[in-house]
C-alpha positions as CSV (number, residue, x, y, z in Angstrom):
1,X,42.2,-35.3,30.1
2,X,43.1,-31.9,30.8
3,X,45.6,-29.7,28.6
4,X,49.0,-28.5,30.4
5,X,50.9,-25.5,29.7
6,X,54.4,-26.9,29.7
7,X,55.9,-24.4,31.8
8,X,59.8,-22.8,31.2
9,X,61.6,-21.8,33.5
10,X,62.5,-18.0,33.1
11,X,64.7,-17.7,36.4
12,X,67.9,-19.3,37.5
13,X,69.0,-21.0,40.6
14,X,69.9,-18.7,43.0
15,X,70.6,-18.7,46.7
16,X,67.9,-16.1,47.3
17,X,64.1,-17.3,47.1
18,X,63.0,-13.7,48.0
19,X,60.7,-13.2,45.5
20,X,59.1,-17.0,45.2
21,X,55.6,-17.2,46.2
22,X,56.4,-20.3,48.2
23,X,58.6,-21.4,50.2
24,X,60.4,-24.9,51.3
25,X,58.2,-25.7,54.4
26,X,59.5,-25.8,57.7
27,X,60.7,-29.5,58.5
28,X,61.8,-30.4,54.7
29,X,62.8,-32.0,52.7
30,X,62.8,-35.3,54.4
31,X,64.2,-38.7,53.8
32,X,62.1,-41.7,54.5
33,X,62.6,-45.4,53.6
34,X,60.4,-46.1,50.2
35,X,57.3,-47.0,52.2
36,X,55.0,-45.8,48.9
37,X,56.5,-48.8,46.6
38,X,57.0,-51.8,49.2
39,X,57.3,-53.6,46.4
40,X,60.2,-52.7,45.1
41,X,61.9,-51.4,48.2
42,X,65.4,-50.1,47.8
43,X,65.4,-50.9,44.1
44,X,63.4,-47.3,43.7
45,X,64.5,-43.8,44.0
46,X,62.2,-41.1,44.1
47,X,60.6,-37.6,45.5
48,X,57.3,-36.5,46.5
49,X,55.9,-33.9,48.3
50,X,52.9,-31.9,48.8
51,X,51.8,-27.9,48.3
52,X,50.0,-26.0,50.5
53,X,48.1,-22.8,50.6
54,X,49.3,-20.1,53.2
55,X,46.4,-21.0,55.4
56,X,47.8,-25.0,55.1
57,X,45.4,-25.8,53.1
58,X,46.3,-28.5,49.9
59,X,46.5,-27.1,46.7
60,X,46.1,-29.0,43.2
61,X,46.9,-28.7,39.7
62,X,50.1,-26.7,40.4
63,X,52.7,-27.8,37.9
64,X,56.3,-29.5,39.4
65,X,59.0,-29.7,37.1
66,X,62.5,-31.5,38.3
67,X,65.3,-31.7,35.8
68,X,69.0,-32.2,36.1
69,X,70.8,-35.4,36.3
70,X,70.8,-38.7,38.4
71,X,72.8,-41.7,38.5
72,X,74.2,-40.5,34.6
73,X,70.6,-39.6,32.9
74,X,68.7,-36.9,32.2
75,X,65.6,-35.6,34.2
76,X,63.2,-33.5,33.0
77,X,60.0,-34.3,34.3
78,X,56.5,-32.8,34.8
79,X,53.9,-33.9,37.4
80,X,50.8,-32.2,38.7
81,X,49.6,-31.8,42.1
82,X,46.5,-34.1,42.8
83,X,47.9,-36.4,40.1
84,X,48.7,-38.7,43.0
85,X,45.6,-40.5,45.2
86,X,45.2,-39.1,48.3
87,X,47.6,-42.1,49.6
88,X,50.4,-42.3,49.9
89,X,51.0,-38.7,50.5
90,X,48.0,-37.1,51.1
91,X,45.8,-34.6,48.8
92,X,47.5,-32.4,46.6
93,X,50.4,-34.7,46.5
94,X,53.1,-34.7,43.6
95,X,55.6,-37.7,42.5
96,X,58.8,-38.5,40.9
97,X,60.5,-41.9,40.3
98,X,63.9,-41.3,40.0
99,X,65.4,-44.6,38.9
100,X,65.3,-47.8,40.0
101,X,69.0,-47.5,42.4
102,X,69.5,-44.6,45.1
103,X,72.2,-43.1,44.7
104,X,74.5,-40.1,45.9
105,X,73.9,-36.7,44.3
106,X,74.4,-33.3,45.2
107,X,73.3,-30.0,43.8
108,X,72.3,-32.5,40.2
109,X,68.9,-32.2,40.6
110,X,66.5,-28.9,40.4
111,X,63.1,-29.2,41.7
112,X,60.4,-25.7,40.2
113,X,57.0,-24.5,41.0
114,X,54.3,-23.5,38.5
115,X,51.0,-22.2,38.9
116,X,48.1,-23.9,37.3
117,X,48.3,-21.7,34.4
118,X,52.0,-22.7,33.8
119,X,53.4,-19.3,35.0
120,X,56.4,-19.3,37.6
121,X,56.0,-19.1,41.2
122,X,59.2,-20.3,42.5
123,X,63.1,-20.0,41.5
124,X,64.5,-23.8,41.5
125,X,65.2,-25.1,44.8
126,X,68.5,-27.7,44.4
127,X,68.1,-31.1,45.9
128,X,70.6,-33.5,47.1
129,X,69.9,-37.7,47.0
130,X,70.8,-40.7,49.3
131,X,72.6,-43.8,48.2
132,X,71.2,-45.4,51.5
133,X,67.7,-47.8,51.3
134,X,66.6,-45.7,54.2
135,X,66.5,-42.4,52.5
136,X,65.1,-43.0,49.4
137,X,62.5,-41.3,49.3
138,X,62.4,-37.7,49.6
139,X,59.7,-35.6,50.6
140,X,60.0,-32.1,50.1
141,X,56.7,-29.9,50.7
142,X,56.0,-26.6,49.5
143,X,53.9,-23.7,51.3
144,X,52.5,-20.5,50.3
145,X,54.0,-17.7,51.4
């Protein structure tokens, strides 16, 4: 096992993403039916995603932290791109289960880049999350600038 800096974010939400180092790529997020659990099918809630260089290239071991709060609890929760197998989601993947019910939220939810080294290299992006079995699963991709 590797060791992780546990990154903190030193930025607040803002509207402005100016200065981030990546951006939201074109065409996210998206909502998809759960097709990664088919097991437990709308009794799951979650969001994944991948990150890519600026030449679209997958990058891993960049840190993902989403916090906030959904259906009543608290979030704060770590993952690591490449931590996910190639499949579902492809390389350099990241993913968060949620909860076991999809529910409505808006603006709850933060979702934050990190370098490998832990340091900063997005503001937090806010997402929103579906109550309906068909959009339970959000993917939401990043891409260098």
């Amino acid at each position: 096992a590797t060791a992780v800096n546990t990154p903190t974010a030193t930025a607040t939400a803002t509207d402005s993403h100016a200065n981030d180092l990546f951006a939201v790529q074109s065409g996210s997020p998206v909502f998809l039916t759960n097709f990664a659990h088919p097991t437990e099918a709308c009794a799951w809630a979650g969001v994944a995603g991948q990150i890519f260089s600026s030449a679209g290239l997958p990058l891993t071991d960049y840190i993902v932290k989403l916090e906030g709060t959904y259906n009543g609890a608290a979030l704060d929760m770590i993952s690591v791109t490449g931590i996910v197998a190639n499949n579902p989601y492809g390389p350099g993947s990241f993913e968060f289960v949620l909860g076991n019910t999809a529910v409505d939220s808006q603006n709850l939810i933060t979702i934050q880049l990190f370098d490998p080294n832990g340091v900063e290299v997005t503001s937090p992006y806010t997402l929103n999350t579906s109550s309906s079995c068909s959009q339970n699963l959000q993917i939401i991709n990043f891409k260098q600038k």
